[in-house]
N, C-alpha and C positions, 0 to 999 in steps of 0.2 A: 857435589860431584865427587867420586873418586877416582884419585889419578894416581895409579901406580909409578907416574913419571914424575910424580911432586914430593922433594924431599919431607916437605913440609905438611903439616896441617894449617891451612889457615881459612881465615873467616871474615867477613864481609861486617866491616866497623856498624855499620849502621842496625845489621842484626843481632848484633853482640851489645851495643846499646838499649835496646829493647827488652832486653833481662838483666840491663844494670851492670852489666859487665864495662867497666871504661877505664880510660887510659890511667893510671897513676904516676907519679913522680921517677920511683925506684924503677918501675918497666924498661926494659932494653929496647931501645930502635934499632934498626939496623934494615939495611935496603936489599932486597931479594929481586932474583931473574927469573923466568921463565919465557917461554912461548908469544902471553901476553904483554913482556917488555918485563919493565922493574920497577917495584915504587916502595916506599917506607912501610914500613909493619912495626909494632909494636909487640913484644911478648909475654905473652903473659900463663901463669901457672892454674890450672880450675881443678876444680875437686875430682869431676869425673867427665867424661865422654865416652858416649855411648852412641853403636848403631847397630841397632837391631841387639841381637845377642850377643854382640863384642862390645865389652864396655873397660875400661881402663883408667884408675883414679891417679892423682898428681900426675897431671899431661898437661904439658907447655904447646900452647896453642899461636900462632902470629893472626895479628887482628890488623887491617888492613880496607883501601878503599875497592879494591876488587874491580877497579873501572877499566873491564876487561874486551867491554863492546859485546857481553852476551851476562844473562841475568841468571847469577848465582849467588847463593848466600856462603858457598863453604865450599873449600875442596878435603878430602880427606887423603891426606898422602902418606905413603910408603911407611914412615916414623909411624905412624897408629897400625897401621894395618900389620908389621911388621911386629911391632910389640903384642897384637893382639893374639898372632899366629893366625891371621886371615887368611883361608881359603876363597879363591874364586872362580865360581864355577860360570864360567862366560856361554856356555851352550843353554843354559837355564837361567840368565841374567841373577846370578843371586851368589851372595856373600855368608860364608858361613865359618865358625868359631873351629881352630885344625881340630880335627878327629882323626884316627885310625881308619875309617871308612870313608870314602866322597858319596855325598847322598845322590841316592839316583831318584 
């Protein structure tokens, strides 16, 4: 999901498990709010993250149970989109890398 309203990026523990991504010792906890309430996350540093043609290496991701009462793996928030210089063109549902022109 992307949420212009989420400070954060975070990701859903069970999908980040899946590629072997998991909690270690040194990881920062710390307990986040939103919309859906608040629960613990865990931080952590990944090489890269990417979506679509915005992609961005050494990004600190929160890894988390997501049990938000609607079935997502991931929100992408504002800290990525922001670093990426994400364009979003909401009349054509689509996310695109800043350029000097908006694609028509």
């Amino acid at each position: 999901m992307l949420d212009t309203g989420s400070a954060g990026t975070v990701f859903s523990a069970d999908r980040v498990l899946a590629i072997g991504l998991q909690y270690e010792a040194d990881d920062l906890i710390h307990r986040i709010r939103g919309i859906g309430g608040s629960e613990f996350v865990f931080t952590k540093k990944i090489e890269r993250l990417s979506l679509g043609d915005l992609q961005i290496e050494d990004f600190e991701i929160e890894v988390g149970a997501m049990d938000y009462g609607i079935d997502i793996d991931g929100i992408i928030g504002i800290d990525f989109l922001v670093r990426v210089g994400a364009m979003i063109d909401l009349a054509q549902l689509k996310i695109y890398p800043a350029s000097p022109e908006i694609p028509g």
